[in-house]
C-alpha positions in Angstrom: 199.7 124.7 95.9 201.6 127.8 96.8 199.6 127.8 100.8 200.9 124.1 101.0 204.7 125.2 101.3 203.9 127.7 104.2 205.9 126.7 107.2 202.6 126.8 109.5 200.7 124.5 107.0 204.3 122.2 107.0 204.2 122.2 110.2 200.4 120.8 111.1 200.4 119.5 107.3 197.2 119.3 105.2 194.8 117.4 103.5 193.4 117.4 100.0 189.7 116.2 99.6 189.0 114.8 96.6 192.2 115.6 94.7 194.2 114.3 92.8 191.4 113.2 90.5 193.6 112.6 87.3 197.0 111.9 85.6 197.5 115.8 85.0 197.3 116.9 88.2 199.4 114.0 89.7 202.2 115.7 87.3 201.3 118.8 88.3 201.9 117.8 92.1 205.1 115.8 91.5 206.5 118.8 89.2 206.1 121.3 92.5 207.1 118.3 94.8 203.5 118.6 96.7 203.9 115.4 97.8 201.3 113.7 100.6 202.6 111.4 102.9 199.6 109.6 103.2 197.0 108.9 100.5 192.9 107.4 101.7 191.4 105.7 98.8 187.7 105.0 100.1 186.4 101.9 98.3 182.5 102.3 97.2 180.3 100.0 94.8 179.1 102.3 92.3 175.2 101.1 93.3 176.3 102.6 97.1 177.9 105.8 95.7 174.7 106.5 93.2 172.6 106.1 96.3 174.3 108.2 98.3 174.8 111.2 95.6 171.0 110.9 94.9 170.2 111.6 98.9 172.7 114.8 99.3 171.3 117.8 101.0 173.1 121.1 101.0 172.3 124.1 103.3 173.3 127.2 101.4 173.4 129.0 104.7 175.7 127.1 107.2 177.5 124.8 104.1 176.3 121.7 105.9 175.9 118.7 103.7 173.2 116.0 104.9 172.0 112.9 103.8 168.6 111.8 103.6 169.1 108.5 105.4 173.2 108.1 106.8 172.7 111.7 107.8 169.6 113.9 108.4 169.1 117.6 108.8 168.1 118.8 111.7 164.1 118.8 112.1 163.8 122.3 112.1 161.2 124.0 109.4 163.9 126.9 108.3 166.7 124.2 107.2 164.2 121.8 106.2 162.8 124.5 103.6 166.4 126.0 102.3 167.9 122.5 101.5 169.0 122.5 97.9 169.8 119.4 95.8 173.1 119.3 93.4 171.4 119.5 90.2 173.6 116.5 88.8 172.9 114.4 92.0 169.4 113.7 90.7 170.0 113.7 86.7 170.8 109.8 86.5 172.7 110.5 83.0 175.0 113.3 84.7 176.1 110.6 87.6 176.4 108.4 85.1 179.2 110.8 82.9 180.8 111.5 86.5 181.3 108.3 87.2 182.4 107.3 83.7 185.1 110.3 84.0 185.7 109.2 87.5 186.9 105.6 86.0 188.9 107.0 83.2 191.3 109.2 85.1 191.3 107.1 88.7 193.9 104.0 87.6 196.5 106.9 86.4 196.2 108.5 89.6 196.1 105.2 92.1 199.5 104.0 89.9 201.5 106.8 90.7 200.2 106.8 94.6 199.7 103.1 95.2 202.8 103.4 97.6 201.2 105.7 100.0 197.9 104.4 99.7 195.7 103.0 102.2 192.3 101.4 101.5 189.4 101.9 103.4 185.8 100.2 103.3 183.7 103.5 102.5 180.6 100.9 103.3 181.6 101.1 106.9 179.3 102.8 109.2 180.0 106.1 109.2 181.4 106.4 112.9 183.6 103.5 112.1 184.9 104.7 108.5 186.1 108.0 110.6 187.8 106.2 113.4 190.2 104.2 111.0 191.0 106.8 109.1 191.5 108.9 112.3 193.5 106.3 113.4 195.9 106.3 110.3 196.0 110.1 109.6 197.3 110.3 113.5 201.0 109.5 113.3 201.0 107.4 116.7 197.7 105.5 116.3 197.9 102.1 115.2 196.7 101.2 111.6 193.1 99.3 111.1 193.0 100.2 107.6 193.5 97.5 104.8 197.0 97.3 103.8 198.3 97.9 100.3 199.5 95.0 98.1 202.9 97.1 98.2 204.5 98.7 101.5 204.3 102.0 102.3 207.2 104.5 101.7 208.1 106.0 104.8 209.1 109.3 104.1 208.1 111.9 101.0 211.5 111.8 100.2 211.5 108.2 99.4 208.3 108.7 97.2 210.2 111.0 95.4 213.0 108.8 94.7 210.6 105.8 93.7 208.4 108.2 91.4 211.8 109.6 89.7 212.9 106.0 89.2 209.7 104.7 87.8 209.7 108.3 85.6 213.1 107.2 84.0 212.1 103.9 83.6 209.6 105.2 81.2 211.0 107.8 80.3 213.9 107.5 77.2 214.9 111.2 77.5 215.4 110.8 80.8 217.3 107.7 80.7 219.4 109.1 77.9 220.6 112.0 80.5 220.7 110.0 83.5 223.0 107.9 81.1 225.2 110.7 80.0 225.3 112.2 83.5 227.0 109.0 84.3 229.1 108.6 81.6 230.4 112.4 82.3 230.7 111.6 86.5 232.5 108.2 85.4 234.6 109.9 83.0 235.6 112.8 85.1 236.4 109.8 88.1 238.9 108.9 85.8 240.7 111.8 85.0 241.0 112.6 88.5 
């Protein structure tokens, strides 16, 4: 998280693919105050997201992923004949764990960021998927995206107020000292 704080990557900001995928590293994020001002939750039926794990092509050479159907390699015999599967892409019981792990962590992790999330349709057409979420990662493009139940915070410092209030609200400790820091400030009010 340390290259997140630069002032260049401040500056131009940053995205995070795939991450958070669980509670821990939410916590972990909050704890450094990595906080994004914009999360993309990509909404997939599970029989879409098994087909489209079983058609992945790498190229170990150039690092370009392909599809077999939503996005082809290039017809040419030296890519065709390097393209390498993802061993647990095609083991049905190891998409089937990844998913399962995928389910178990994702609610923790859409709870803490439901205020700075926006849905999008990840059955889309690919072209289309990309211009809405172009359109919402650009700070003067209009929103196509499907709104959240809750509104949007508008800043990271108001998630950061909103997480520390739900933290306290859960947490006894920290109501406890969030009590006795008022009872001290109240008390030395007086005194004054």
């Amino acid at each position: 998280f340390d290259h997140l704080n630069r002032p260049e990557v401040q500056q131009t900001g940053w995205l995070l693919d795939n991450f958070p995928r669980t509670q821990d590293q939410v916590d972990a994020m909050m704890e450094l105050q990595v906080i994004p001002d914009k999360f993309i939750f990509i909404d997939l039926p599970e029989s879409t997201l098994l087909e489209r794990c079983k058609g992945r092509l790498f190229d170990p050479v150039t690092e370009n992923i392909y599809h077999e159907t939503l996005y082809p390699p290039p017809d040419d015999e030296a890519v065709q004949a390097r393209l390498v599967r993802r061993e647990d892409d095609t083991n049905e019981e190891a998409l089937t764990r990844r998913l399962d792990l995928y389910h178990e962590n994702i609610e923790g992790v859409l709870d803490y960021l439901e205020d700075l999330k926006r849905e999008f349709d990840g059955e889309l057409p690919p072209d289309e998927l990309f211009r809405q979420i172009h359109s919402y990662i650009k700070p003067d493009a209009p929103l196509y995206a499907k709104a959240s139940e809750i509104p949007a915070l508008v800043s990271a410092d108001a998630v950061r107020e909103h997480l520390t209030s739900r933290a306290e609200e859960t947490d006894p400790v920290a109501e406890e000292t969030s009590a006795d820091m008022a009872a001290a400030g109240g008390e030395g009010e007086e005194g004054a």
